[in-house]
C-alpha positions in Angstrom: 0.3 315.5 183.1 1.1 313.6 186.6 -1.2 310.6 187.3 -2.8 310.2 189.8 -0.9 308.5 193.2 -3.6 306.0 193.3 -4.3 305.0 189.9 -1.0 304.3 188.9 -0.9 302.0 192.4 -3.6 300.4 190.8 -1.8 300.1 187.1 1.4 298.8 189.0 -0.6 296.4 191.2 -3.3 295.0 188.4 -0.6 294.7 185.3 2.4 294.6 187.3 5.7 294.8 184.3 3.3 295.5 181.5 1.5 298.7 184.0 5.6 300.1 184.6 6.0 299.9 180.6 2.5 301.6 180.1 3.3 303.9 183.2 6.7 304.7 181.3 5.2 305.3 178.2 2.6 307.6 178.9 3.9 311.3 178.5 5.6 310.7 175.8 1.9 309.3 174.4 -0.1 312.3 175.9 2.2 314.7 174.3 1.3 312.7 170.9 -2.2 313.0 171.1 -2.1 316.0 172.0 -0.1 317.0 169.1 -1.9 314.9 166.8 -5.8 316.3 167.7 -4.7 319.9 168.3 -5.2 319.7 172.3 -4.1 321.3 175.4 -4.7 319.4 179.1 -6.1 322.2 181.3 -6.1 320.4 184.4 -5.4 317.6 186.9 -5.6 313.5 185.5 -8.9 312.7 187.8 -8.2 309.9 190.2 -10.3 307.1 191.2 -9.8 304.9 188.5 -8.0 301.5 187.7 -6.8 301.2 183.7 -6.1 304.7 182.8 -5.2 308.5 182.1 -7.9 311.0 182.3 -8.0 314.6 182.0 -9.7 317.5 181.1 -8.6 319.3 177.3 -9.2 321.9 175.5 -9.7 321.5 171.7 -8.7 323.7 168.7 -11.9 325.0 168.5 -11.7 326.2 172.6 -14.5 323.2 173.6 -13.8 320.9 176.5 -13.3 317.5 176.0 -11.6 314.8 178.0 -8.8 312.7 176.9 -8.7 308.9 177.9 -5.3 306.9 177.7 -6.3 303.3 178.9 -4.2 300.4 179.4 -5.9 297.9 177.0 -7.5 295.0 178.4 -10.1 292.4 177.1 -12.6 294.3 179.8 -12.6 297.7 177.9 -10.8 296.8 174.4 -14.7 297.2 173.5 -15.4 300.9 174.6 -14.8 302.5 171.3 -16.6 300.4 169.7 -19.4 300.9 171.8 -19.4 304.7 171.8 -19.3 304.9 168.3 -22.2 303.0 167.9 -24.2 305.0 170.6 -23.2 307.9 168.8 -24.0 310.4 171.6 -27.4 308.5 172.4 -27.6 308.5 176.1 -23.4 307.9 176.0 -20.6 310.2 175.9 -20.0 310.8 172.8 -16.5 309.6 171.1 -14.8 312.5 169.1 -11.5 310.5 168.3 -9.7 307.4 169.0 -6.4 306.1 168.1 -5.6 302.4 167.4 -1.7 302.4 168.5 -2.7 303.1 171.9 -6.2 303.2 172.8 -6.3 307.2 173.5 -9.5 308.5 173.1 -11.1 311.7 172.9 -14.6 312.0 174.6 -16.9 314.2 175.4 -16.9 315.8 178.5 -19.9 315.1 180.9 -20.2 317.8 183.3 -20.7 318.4 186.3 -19.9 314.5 185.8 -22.3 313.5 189.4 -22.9 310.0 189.5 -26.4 308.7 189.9 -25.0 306.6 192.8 -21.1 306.7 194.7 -19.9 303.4 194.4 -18.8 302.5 197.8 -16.8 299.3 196.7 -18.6 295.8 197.3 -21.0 295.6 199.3 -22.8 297.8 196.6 -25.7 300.3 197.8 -27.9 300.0 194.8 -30.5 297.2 196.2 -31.9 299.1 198.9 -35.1 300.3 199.1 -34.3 304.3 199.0 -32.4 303.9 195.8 -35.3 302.0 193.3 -35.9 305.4 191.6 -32.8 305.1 190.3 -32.4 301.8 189.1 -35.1 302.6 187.4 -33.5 305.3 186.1 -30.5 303.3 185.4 -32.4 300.1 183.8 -34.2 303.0 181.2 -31.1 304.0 180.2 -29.0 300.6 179.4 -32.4 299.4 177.3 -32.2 302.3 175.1 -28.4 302.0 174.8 -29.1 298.3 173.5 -28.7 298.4 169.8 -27.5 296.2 166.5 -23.5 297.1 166.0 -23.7 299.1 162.8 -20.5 301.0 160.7 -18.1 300.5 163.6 -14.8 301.8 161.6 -12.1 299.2 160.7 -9.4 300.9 162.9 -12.0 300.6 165.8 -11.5 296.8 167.9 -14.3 295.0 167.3 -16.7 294.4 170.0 -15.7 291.0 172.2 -18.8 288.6 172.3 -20.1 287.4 175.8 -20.4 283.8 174.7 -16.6 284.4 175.0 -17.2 285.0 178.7 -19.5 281.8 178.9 -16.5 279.9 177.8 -14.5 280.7 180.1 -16.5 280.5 182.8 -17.5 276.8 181.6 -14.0 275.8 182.0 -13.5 277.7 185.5 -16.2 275.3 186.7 -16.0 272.1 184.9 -11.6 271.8 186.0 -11.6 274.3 189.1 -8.0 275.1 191.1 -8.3 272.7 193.9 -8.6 276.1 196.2 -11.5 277.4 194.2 -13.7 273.8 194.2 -12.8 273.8 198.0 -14.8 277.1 198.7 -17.5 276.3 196.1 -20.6 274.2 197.2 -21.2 271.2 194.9 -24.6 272.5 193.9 -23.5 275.8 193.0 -20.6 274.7 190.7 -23.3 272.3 189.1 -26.1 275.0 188.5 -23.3 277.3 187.0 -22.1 274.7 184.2 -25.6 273.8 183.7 -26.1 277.5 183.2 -23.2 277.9 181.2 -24.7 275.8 178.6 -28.2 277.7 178.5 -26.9 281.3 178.1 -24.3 279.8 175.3 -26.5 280.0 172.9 -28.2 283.6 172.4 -31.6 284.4 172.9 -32.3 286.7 170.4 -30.5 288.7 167.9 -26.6 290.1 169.3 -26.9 293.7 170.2 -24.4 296.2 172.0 -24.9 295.5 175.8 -22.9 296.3 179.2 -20.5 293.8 181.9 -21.0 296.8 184.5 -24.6 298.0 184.5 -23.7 299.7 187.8 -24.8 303.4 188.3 -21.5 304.8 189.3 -20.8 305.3 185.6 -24.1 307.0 185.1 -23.6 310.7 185.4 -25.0 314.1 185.3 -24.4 315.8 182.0 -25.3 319.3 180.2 -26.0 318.0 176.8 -28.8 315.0 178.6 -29.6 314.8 182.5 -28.0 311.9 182.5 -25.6 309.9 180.3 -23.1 307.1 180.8 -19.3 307.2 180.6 -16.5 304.3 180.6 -19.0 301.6 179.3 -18.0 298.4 178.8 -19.5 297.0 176.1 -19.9 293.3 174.5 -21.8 291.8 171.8 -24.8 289.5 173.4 -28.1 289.1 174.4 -30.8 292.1 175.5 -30.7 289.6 179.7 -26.9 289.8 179.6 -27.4 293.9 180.8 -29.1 291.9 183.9 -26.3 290.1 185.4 -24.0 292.6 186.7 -27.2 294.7 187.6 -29.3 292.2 189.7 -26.1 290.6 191.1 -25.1 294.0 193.0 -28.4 294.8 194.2 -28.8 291.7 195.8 -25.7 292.4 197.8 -27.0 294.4 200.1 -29.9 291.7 201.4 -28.5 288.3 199.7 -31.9 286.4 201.1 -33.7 284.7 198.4 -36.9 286.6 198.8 -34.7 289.9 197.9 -33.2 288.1 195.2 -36.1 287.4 193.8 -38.3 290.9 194.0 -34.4 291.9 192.8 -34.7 289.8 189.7 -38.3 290.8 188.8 -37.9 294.2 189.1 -35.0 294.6 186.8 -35.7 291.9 184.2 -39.2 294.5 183.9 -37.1 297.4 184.2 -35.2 296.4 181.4 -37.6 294.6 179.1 -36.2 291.2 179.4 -36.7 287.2 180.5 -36.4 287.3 184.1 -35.0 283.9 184.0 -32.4 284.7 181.8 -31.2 287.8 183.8 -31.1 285.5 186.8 -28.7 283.0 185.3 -26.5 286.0 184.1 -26.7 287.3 187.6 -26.1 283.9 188.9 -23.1 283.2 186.8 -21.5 287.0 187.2 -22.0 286.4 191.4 -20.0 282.8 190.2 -17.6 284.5 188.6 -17.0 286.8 191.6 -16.2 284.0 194.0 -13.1 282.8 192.3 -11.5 286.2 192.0 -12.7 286.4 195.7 -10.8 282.6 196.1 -7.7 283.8 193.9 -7.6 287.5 195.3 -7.6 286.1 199.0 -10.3 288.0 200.1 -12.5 286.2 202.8 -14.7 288.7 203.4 -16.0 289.5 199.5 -15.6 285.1 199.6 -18.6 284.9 202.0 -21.0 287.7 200.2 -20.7 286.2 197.2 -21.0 283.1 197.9 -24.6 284.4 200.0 -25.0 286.0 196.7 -24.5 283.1 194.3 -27.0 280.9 197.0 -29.4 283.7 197.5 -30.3 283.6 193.2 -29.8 279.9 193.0 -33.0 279.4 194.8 
């Protein structure tokens, strides 16, 4: 029931006292769960991962399943949620979930291939040999798009993405002096102006995704493909855009890419192409401060290419 040496580097280094508590903790919560939904851990925690515990069980009944023990953030306080209202259509599906600490059982999606290895930033999936699977990808996050229906009371409710908006509107209207220092005037300016437009919803608020990346899109048994560890808000059908466009453009951050980028996904996943370029705009925004706060120069400069490459 070890974790594994570089996830809990990551818990340590991300949450710092609250990751040693939560690091502390968690036998004595996987020997609860365990107890409490009749499971057995058949092997290793798998590694790669940033907020939590994962490893392979075996329930009453002798099926496989996976157990997740997250440290709760406002980035996946949401994934419950979400799965229970996918209910197994075209996402893992969510057999149990405690509110105390976030455990949840999921199905296991095996042999668990990802549609594309996320290499870190900058991401792989806007070039050319990899379209098929955006495609792929873009399919699969319209048909997850829903209304939130009969989410259980003991289930968190979904966080809203107008929450995001907010926050980014005040990141840019009363910056850190080192973050206006790195951020072109006319960037800043475009993303306030498109703080305000994306503020108010177009269209009805459905179940969407902050990391429409295709790392968490994996090969499965019960579907060929089906995604795990979403993270899912309440907003509009163009916010599934932002994350998506913004990576792809990574790889080329040249206007023209940007924009056969833009129009290929906003089709791909039947929305406004100019609303999934402010998304896209504001998440590459967004990824300049960390980049400012996080001290990293080199992730500075492609997102800032990034950010000028959809501002055109």
């Amino acid at each position: 029931m070890t974790l594994p040496d570089d996830v809990a580097e990551n818990i340590r280094e991300i949450f710092e006292e609250r990751g040693e508590h939560w690091l502390a903790a968690l036998p004595t919560v996987i020997e609860e769960c365990c107890a409490a939904w009749g499971l057995e851990v058949i092997g290793d925690a798998f590694g790669g991962g940033t907020h939590s515990w994962v490893a392979p069980v075996r329930r009453a009944d002798a099926s496989p399943a996976v157990l997740e023990i997250p440290v709760v953030d406002p980035e996946n306080i949401g994934e419950a949620g979400g799965l229970h209202c996918y209910g197994g259509d075209g996402a893992v599906r969510l057999y149990e979930f405690d509110p105390n600490s976030g455990a949840m059982l999921l199905e296991w999606a095996r042999p668990g291939t990802a549609l594309l290895d996320q290499p870190g930033f900058p991401s792989l999936e806007g070039r050319p040999e990899y379209v098929d699977r955006i495609e792929l990808a873009c399919a699969l996050y319209r048909r997850l798009r829903r209304e939130p229906t009969g989410v259980p009371d003991h289930i968190p409710p979904l966080p809203e993405a107008t929450g995001m908006v907010q926050e980014w509107m005040a990141m840019f209207t009363d910056p850190e002096p080192v973050v206006a220092q790195a951020i072109p005037a006319r960037l800043r300016r475009s993303a306030l102006d498109w703080c305000e437009r994306v503020a108010v919803p177009d269209g009805p608020l459905l179940v969407v995704n902050r990391d429409t990346h295709l790392g968490n899109i994996v090969a499965a048994e019960r579907e060929p493909w089906l995604l795990i560890d979403p993270k899912p808000y309440l907003g509009e059908a163009a916010f599934d855009a932002g994350f998506l466009i913004m990576i792809q453009v990574q790889c080329d951050p040249a206007p023209a890419h940007a924009r056969s980028v833009v129009a290929r996904t906003a089709a791909g996943l039947g929305v406004d192409p100019e609303r999934a370029r402010g998304w896209a705009f504001l998440r590459a925004m967004e990824e300049i401060v960390w980049a400012v706060e996080d001290e990293e120069p080199e992730d500075l400069r492609l997102h800032l290419a990034v950010a000028g490459a959809l501002h055109h």
